[in-house]
BALOBA-1460 file (C-alpha; in Angstrom, 3 decimals):
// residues 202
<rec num="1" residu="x" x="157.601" y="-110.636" z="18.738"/>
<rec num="2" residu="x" x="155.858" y="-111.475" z="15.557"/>
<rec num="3" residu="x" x="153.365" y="-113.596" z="17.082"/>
<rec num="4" residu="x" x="152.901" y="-111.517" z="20.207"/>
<rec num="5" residu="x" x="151.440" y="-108.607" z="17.686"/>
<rec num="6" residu="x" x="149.195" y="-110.722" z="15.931"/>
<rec num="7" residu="x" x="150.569" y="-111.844" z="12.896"/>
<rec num="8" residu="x" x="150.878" y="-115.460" z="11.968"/>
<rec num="9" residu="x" x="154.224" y="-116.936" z="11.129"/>
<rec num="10" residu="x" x="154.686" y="-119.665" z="8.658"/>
<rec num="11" residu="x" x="158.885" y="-120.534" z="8.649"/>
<rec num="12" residu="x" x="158.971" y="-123.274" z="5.433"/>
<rec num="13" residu="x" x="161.372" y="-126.084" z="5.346"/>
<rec num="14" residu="x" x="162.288" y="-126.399" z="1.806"/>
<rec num="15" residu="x" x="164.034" y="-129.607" z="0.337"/>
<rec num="16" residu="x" x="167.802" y="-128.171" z="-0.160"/>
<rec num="17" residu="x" x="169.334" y="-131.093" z="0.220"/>
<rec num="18" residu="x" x="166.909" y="-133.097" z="-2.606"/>
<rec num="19" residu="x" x="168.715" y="-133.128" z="-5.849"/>
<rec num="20" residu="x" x="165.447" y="-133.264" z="-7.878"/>
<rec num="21" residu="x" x="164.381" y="-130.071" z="-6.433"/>
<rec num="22" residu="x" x="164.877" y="-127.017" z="-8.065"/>
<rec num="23" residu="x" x="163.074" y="-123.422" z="-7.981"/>
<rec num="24" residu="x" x="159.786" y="-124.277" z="-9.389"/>
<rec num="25" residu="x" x="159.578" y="-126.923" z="-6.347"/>
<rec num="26" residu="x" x="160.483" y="-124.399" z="-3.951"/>
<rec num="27" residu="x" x="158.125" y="-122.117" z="-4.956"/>
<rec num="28" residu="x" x="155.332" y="-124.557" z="-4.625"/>
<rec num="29" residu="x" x="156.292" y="-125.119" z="-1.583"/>
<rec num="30" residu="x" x="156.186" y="-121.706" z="-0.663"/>
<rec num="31" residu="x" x="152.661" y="-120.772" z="-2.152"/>
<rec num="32" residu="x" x="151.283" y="-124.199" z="-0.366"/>
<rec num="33" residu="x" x="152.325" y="-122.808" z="2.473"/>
<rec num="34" residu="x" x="150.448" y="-119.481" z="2.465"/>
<rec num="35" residu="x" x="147.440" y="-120.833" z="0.903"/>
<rec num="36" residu="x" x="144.367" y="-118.511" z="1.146"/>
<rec num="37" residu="x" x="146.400" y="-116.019" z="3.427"/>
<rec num="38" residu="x" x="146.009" y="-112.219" z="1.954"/>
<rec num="39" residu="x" x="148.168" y="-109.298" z="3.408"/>
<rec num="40" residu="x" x="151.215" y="-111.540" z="2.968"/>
<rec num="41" residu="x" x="154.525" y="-109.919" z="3.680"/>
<rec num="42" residu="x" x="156.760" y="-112.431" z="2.287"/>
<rec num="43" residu="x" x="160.603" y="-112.272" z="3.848"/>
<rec num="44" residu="x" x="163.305" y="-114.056" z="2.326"/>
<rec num="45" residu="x" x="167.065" y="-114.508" z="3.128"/>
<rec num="46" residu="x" x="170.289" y="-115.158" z="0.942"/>
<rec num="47" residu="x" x="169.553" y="-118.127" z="-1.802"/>
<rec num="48" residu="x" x="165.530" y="-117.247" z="-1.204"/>
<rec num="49" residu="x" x="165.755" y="-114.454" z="-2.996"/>
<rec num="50" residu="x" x="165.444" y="-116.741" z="-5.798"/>
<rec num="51" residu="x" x="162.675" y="-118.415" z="-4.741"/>
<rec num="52" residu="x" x="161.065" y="-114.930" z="-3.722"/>
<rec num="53" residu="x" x="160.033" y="-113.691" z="-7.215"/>
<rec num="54" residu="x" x="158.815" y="-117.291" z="-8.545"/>
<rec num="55" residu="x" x="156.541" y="-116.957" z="-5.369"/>
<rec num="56" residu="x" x="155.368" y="-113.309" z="-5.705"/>
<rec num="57" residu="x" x="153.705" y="-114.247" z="-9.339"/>
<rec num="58" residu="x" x="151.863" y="-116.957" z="-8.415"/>
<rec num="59" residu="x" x="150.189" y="-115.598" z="-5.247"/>
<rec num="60" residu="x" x="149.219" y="-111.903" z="-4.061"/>
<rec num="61" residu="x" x="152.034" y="-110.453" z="-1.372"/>
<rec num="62" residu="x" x="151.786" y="-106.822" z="-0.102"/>
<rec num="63" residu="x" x="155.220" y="-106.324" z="0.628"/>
<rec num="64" residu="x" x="158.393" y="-108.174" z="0.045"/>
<rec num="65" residu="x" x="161.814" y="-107.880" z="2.852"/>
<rec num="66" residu="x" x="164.976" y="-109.521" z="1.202"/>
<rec num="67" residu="x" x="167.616" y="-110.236" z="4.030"/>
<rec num="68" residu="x" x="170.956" y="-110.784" z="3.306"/>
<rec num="69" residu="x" x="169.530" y="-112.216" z="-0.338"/>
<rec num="70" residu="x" x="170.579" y="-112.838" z="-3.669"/>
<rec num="71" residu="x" x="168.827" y="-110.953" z="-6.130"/>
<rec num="72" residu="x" x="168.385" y="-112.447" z="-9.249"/>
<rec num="73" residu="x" x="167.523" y="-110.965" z="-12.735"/>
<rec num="74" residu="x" x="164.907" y="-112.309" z="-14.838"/>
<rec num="75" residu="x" x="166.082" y="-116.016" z="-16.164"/>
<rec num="76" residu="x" x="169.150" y="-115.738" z="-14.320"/>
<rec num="77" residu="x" x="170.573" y="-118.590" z="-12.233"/>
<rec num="78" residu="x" x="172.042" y="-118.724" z="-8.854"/>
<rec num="79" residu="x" x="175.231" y="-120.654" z="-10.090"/>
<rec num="80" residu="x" x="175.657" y="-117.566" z="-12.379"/>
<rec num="81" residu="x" x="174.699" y="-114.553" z="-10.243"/>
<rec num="82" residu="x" x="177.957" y="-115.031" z="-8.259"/>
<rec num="83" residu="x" x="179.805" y="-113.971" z="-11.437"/>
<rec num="84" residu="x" x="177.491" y="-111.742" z="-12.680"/>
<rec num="85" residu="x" x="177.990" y="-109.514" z="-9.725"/>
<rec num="86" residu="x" x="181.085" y="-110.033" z="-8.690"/>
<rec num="87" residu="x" x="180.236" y="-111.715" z="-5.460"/>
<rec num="88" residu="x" x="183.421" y="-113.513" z="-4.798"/>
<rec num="89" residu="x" x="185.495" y="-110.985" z="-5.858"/>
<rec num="90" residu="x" x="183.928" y="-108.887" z="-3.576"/>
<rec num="91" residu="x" x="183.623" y="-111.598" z="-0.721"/>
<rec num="92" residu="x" x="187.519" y="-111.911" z="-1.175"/>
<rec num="93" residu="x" x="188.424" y="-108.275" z="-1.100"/>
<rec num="94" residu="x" x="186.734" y="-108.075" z="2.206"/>
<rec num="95" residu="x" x="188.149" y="-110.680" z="3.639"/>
<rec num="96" residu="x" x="191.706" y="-109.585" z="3.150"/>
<rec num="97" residu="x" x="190.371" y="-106.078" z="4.340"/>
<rec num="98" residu="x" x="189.230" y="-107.602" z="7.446"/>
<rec num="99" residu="x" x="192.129" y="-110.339" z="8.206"/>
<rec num="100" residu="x" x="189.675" y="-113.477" z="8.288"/>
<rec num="101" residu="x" x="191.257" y="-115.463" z="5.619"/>
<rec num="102" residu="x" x="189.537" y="-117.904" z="3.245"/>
<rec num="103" residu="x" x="185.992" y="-119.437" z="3.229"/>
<rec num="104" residu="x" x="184.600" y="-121.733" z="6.137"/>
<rec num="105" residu="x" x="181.495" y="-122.017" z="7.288"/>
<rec num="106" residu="x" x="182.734" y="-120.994" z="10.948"/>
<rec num="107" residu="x" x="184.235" y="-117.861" z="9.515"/>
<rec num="108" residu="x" x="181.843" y="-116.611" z="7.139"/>
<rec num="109" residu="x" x="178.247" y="-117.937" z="9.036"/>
<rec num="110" residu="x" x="178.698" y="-118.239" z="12.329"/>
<rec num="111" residu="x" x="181.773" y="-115.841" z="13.354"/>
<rec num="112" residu="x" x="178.738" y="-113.799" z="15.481"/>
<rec num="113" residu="x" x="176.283" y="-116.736" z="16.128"/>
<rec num="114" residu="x" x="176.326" y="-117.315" z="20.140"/>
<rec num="115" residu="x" x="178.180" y="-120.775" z="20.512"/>
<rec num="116" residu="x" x="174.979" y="-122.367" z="22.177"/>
<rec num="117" residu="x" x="172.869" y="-121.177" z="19.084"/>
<rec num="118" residu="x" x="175.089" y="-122.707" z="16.591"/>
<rec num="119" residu="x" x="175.438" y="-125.855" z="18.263"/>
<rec num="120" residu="x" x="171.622" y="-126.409" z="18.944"/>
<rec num="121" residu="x" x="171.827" y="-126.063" z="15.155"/>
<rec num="122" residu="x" x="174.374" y="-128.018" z="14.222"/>
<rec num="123" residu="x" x="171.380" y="-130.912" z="13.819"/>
<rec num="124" residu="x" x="169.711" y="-129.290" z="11.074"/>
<rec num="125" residu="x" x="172.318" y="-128.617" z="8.609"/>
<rec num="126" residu="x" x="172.221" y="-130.135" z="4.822"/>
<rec num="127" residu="x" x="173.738" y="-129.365" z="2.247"/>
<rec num="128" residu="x" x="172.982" y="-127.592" z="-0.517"/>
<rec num="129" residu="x" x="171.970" y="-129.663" z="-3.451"/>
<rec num="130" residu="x" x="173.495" y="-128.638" z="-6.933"/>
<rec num="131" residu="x" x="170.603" y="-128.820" z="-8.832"/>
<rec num="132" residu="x" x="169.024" y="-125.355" z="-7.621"/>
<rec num="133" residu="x" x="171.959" y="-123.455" z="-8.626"/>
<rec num="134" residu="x" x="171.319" y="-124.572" z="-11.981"/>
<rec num="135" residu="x" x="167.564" y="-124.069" z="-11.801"/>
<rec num="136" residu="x" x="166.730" y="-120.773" z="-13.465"/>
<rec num="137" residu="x" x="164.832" y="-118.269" z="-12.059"/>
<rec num="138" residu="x" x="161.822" y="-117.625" z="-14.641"/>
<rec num="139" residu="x" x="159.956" y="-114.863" z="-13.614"/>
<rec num="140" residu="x" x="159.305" y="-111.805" z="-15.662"/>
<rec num="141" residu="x" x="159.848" y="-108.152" z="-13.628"/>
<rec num="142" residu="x" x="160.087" y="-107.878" z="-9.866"/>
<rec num="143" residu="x" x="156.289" y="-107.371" z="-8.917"/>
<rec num="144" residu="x" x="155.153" y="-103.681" z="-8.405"/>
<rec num="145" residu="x" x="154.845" y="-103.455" z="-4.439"/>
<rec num="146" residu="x" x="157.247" y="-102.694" z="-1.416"/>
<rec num="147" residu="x" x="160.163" y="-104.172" z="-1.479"/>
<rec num="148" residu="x" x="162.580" y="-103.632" z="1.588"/>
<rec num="149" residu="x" x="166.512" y="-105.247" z="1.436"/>
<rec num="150" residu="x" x="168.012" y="-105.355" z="4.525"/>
<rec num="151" residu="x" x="171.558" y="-106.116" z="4.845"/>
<rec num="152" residu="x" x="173.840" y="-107.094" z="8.422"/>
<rec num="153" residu="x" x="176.659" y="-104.615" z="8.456"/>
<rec num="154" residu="x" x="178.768" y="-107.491" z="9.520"/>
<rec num="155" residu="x" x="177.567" y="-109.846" z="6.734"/>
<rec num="156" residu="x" x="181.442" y="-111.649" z="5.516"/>
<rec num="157" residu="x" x="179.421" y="-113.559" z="3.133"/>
<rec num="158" residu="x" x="177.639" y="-111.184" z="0.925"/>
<rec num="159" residu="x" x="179.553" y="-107.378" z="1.961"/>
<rec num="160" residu="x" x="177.652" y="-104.807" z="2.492"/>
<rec num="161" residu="x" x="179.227" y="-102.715" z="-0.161"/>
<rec num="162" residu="x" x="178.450" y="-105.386" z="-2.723"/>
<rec num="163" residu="x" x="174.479" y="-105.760" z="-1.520"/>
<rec num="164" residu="x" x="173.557" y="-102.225" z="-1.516"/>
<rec num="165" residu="x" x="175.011" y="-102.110" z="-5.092"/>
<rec num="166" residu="x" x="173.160" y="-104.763" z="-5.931"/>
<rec num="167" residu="x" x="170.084" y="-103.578" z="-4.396"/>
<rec num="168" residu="x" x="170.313" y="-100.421" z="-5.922"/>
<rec num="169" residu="x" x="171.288" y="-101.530" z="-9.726"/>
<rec num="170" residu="x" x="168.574" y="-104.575" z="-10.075"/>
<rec num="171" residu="x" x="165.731" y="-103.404" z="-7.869"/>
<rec num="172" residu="x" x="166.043" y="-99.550" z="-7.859"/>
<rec num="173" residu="x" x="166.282" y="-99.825" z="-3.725"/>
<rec num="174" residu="x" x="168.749" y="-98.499" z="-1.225"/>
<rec num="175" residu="x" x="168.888" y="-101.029" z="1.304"/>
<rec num="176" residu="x" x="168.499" y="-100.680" z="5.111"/>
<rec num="177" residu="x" x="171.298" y="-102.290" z="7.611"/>
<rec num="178" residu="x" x="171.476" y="-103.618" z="11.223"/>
<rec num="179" residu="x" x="174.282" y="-104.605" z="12.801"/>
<rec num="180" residu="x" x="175.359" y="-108.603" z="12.221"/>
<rec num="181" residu="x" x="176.359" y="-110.997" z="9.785"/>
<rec num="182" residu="x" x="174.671" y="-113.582" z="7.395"/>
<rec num="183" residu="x" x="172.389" y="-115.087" z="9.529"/>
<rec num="184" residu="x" x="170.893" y="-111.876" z="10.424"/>
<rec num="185" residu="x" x="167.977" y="-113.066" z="12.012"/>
<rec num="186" residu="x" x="169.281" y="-115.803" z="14.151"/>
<rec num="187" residu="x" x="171.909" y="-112.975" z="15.612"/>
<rec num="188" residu="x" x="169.450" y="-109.882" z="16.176"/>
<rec num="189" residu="x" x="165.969" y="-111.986" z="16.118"/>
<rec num="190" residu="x" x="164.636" y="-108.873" z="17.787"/>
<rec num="191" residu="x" x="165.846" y="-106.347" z="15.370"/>
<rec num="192" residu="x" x="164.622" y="-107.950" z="12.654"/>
<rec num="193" residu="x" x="161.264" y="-108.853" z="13.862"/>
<rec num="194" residu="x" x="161.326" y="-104.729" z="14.694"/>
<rec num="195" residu="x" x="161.952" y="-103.864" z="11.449"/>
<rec num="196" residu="x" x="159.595" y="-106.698" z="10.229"/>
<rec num="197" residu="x" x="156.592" y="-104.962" z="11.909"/>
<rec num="198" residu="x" x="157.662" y="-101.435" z="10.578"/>
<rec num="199" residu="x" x="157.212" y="-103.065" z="7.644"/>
<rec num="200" residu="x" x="153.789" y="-104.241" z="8.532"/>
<rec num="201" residu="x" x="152.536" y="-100.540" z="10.128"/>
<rec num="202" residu="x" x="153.512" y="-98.560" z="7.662"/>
């Protein structure tokens, strides 16, 4: 849909699985990426968020859409934001609220990805290298334009109750919500490319 109204798309494959990788590498990665684009709307999903900041003071980005993201404070790290917001106690008290038990990735990623989906994807799975949870996030304020969070109703990894709080205490936003889980975008593709171009028009 995004392509089909004009815009240009840039999807970046960043290194998560390279343990001498960190933020600041992401982040250069990112702004590579964009180059000498202008009118960038810059989305970002769950760890990106802290990637999203880093980007947004090195290069010029009209708006900014966190999905389903973490969202750090200034020289916070993602290893420590879990406690700082009380993410797993949160992720825990929802899970015995909904009767899905304890973490797996089949529970908490993919419980509303269509089978065929999830096994086309199966192939481009890493994991997560350590190093970026330890890599802080050194920006100094959240830059002064739009920024949209938009949350899955159905998200078992980051609940809803705990990202609007979070959205609202750190960035001063009420969030927006469609209906699915973590991987938002993979489950409602068309949704969030709707919402993407609101975005965009307004």
């Amino acid at each position: 849909m995004l392509l089909e109204a004009g815009h240009d798309v840039i999807a970046v494959d960043l290194p998560g699985d390279d343990e001498t990788a960190g933020l600041n590498r992401y982040a250069e990665l990112m702004v590579d990426a964009i180059g000498s684009r202008s009118d960038v709307v810059l989305a970002a999903g769950s760890l990106g968020g802290f990637t999203a900041p880093l980007v947004c003071e090195r290069v010029p980005v009209r708006e900014l859409v966190l999905v389903n993201a973490m969202i750090p404070e200034p020289g916070e790290t993602a290893g420590d934001w879990w406690a700082h917001t009380g993410a797993v106690e949160a992720r825990e008290e929802a899970a015995r609220a909904g009767g899905y038990g304890p973490f797996d990735v089949a529970t908490y990623f993919l419980h509303d990805v269509d089978a065929e989906v999830a096994a086309e994807g199966e192939a481009y799975q890493r994991n997560e290298a350590d190093v970026v949870f330890g890599s802080v996030c050194d920006f100094t304020a959240w830059p002064a334009i739009r920024i949209r969070v938009l949350v899955g109703a159905d998200d078992r990894f980051f609940p809803i109750g705990l990202q609007r709080k979070i959205a609202r205490d750190r960035l001063g936003v009420e969030a927006d919500v469609l209906p699915g889980g973590h991987l938002l975008p993979v489950v409602q593709p068309r949704l969030v490319a709707d919402y993407l171009l609101q975005t965009t028009r307004s």
